[in-house]
C-alpha positions in Angstrom: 44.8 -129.5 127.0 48.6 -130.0 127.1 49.9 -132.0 123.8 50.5 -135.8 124.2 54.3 -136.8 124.3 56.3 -139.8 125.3 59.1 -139.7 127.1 61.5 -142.4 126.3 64.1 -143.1 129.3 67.5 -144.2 128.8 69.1 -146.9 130.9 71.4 -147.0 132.3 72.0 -143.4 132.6 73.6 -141.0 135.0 76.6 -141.6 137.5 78.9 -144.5 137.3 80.9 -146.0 139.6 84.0 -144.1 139.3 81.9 -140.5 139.3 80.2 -142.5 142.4 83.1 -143.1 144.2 85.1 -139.9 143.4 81.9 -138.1 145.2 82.0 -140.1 148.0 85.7 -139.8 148.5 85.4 -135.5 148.8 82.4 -136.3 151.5 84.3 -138.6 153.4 87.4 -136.3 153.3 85.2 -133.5 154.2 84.2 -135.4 157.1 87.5 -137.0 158.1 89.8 -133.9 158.4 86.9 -130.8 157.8 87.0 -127.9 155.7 88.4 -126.7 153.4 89.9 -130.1 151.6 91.3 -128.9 148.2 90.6 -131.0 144.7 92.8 -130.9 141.6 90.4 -130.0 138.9 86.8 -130.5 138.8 86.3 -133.7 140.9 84.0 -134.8 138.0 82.3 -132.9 135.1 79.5 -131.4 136.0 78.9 -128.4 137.7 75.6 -129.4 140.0 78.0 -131.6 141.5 80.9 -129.5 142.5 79.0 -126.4 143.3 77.0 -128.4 146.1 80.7 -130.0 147.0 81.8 -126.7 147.1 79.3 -125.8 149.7 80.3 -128.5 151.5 83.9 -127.0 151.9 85.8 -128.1 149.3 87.9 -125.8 147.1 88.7 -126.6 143.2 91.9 -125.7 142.4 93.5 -126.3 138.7 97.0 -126.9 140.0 99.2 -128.4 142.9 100.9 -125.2 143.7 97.6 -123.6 144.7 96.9 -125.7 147.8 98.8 -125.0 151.5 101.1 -127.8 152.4 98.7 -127.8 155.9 95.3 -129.4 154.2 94.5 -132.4 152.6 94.4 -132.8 148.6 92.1 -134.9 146.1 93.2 -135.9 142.8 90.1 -135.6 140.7 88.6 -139.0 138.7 90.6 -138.3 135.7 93.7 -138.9 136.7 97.1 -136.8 137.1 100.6 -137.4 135.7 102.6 -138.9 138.0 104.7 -135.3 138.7 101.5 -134.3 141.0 101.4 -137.0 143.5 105.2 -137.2 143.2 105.3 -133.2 144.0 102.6 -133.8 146.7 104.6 -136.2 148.2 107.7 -133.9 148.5 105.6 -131.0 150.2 104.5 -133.6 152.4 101.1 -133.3 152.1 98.2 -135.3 152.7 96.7 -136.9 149.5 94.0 -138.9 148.1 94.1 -139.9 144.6 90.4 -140.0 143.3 91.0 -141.3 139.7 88.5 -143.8 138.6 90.1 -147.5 138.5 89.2 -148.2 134.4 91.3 -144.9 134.3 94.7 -146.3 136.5 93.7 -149.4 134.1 94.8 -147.9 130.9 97.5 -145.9 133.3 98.9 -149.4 134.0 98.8 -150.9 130.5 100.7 -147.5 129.6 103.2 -148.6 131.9 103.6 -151.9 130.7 104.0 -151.3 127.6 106.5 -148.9 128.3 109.0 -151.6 130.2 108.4 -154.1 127.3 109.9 -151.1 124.8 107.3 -150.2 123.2 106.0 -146.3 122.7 102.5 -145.9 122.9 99.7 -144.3 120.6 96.3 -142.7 122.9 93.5 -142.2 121.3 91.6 -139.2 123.0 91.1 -135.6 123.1 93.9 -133.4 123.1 93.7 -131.6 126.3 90.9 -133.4 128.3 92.3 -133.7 132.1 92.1 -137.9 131.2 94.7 -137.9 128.2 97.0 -135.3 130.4 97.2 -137.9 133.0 97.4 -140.7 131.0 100.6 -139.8 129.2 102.0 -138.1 132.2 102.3 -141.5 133.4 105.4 -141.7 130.9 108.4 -139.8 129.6 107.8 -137.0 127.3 107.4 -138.3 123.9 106.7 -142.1 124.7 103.0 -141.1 124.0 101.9 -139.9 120.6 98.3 -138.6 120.1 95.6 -139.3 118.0 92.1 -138.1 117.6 91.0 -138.8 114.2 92.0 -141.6 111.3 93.9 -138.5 109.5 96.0 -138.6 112.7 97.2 -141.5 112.4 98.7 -141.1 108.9 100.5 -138.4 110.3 102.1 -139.7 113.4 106.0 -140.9 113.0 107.0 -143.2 116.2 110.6 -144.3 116.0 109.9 -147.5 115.4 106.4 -149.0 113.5 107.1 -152.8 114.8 107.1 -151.5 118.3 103.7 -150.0 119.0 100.7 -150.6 121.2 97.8 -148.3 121.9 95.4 -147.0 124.3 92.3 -145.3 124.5 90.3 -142.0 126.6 87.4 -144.3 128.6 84.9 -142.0 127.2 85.1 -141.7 123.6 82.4 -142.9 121.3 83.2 -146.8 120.6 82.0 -146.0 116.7 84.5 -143.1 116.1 87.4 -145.3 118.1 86.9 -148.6 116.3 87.9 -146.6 113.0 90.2 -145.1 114.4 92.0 -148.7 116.2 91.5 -150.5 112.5 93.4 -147.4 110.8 96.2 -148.5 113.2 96.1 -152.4 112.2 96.4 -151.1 108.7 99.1 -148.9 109.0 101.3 -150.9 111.8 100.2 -154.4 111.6 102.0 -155.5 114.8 100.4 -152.7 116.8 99.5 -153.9 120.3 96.0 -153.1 121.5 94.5 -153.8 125.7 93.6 -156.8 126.8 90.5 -155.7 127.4 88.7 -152.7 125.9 89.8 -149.1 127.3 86.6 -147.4 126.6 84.4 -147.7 129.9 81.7 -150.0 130.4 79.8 -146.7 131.7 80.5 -145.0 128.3 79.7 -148.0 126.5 76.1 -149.3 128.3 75.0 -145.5 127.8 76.1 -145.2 124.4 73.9 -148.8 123.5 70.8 -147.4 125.2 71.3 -144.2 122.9 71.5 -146.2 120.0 68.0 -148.0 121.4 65.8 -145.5 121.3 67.4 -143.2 118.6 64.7 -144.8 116.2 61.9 -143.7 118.2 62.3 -140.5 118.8 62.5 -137.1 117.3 64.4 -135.2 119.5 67.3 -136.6 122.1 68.4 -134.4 125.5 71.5 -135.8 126.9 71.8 -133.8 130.8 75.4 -133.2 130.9 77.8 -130.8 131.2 79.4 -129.2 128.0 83.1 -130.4 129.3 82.2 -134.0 130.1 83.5 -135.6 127.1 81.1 -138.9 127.8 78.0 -136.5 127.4 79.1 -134.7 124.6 79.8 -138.0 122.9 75.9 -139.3 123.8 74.7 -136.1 121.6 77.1 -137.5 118.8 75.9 -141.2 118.9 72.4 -139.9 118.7 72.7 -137.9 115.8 74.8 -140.8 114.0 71.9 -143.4 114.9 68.9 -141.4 112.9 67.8 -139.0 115.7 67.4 -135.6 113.9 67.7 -133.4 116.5 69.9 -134.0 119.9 71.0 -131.3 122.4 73.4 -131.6 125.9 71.5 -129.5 128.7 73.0 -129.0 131.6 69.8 -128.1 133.5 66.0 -128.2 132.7 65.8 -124.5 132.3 68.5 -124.8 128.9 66.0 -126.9 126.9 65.2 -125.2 123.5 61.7 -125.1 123.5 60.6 -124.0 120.5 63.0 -126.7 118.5 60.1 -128.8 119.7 57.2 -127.9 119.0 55.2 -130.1 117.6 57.1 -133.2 117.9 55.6 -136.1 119.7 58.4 -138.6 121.2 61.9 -137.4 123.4 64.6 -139.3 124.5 66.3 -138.3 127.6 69.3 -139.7 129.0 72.9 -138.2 131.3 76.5 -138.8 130.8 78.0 -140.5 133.6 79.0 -137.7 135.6 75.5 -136.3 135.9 73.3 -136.9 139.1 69.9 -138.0 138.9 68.5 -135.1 140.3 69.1 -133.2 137.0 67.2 -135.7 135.1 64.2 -135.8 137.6 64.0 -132.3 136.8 64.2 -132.5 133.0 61.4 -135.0 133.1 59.4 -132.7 135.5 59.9 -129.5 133.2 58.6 -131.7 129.9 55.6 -132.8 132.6 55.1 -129.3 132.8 54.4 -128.6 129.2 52.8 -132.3 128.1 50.6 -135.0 128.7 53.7 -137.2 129.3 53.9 -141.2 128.7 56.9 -142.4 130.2 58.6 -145.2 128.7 62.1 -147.0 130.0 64.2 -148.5 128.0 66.8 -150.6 129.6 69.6 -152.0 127.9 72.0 -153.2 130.4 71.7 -153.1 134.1 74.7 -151.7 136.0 75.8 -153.6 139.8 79.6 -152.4 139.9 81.0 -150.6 143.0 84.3 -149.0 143.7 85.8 -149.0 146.9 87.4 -145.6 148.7 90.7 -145.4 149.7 91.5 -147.4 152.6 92.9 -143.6 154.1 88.8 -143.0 154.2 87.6 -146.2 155.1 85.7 -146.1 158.9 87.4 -149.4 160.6 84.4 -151.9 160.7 
């Protein structure tokens, strides 16, 4: 007899539309112009994803300079500082830009800012492909950083009345609020979006986390370990009461024996994560249990991105 466990299901969960239409825009480029099309960076985090685009034809490259001027480029979802389409542009090369639309967003606000005179504060990870394109949408030193509340007791801009921030789409929406009200407190004129940075992708999974953290002993999050919206689910797991919580990218990485016994898992996927992987998570736990499946929905999700018009068949 296989122990009784329920399965509680996350929703939403899995790809968004930005991860959705990045995808599609490497198939249809495969399609359009063949193999091998090149991509700047991982065309989204995960590595299911770009090993089966990889078979496909296309080649991940970390820089501009490692693509021939002769085939066709793809700016991954995250976005690029404006020196890699400008430097693409000068080679002459054919290039689609791939960055998800919440992520030229916060690229335009950046902008704006910047022609009313005031230097902008991100909030984000130092070093995540996101923030590098974000404040490479500005001169150097028009974009200070900040990852924690200590940060931003440490940051001097050259002028505390002339401020506005911005955030990283995927950070946790807990860790970020301190961190915005540690701004309002130190620069009370600090400017903030219009409308909230952080994704609704990030944010829906986040609440559905938070849903069935209470009724469960043990969270999975399918994700890879540098997809920062995944590795932000574990967080918001453990700080909502769930004990244990571990990111797997596949079934076979699941820590068995931190389970035993227990009689209720949460499962869920950062947005860059197909629903494949999670199909095989659940199987694997079918595999072991007498599995009752519950879903917890917490938001439904109807937002599409359209491809470049470069791609686009005409109707």
């Amino acid at each position: 007899m296989k122990p009784a466990l329920t399965l509680y299901l996350a929703a939403p969960r899995g790809f968004c539309a930005g991860v959705d239409r990045a995808v599609k825009i490497v198939e249809m480029a495969l399609e359009k112009w063949g193999a091998p099309v090149y991509v700047r960076h991982e065309i989204v985090h995960n590595k299911f994803v770009v090993d089966g685009l990889r078979d496909k034809g296309a080649v991940f490259v970390e820089e501009l300079h490692e693509c021939p001027d002769d085939r066709p480029v793809i700016f991954s979802a995250h976005g690029v500082p404006k020196s890699v389409p400008a430097e693409a542009a000068r080679r002459e090369m054919v290039y689609v830009d791939a960055t998800c639309p919440l992520v030229s967003k916060v690229h335009i606000e950046a902008e704006r800012h910047h022609d009313a005179g005031l230097q902008m504060v991100m909030i984000g990870h130092e070093g995540h492909p996101e923030v590098l394109g974000t404040m490479g949408q500005l001169p150097e030193g028009e974009v200070l950083l900040v990852e924690t509340t200590q940060d931003v007791a440490r940051i001097s801009p050259r002028d505390p009345e002339r401020l506005a921030y911005i955030t990283q789409t995927t950070l946790s929406v807990d860790d970020t609020a301190a961190i915005v009200a540690a701004l309002q407190q130190r620069f009370p004129s600090i400017k903030g979006p219009a409308k909230e940075d952080i994704c609704y992708a990030t944010t829906n999974r986040q609440a559905a986390v938070k849903a069935i953290a209470g009724k469960i002993d043990a969270l999975f999050v399918v994700g890879a370990p540098n997809s920062s919206n995944s590795r932000r689910l574990v967080e918001v797991g453990r700080g909502a009461g769930c004990a244990y919580a571990q990111l797997v990218n596949r079934a076979p990485e699941i820590d068995w024996r931190a389970i035993e016994g227990i009689k209720s898992v949460g499962i869920t996927a950062g947005a860059s994560a197909p629903e494949i992987l999670i199909d095989e998570v659940i199987a694997a736990f079918k595999d072991r249990f007498d599995v009752t499946l519950e879903l917890v929905e917490t938001a439904r999700e109807d937002i599409e991105f359209k491809v470049p018009r470069v791609l686009r068949v005409p109707a």
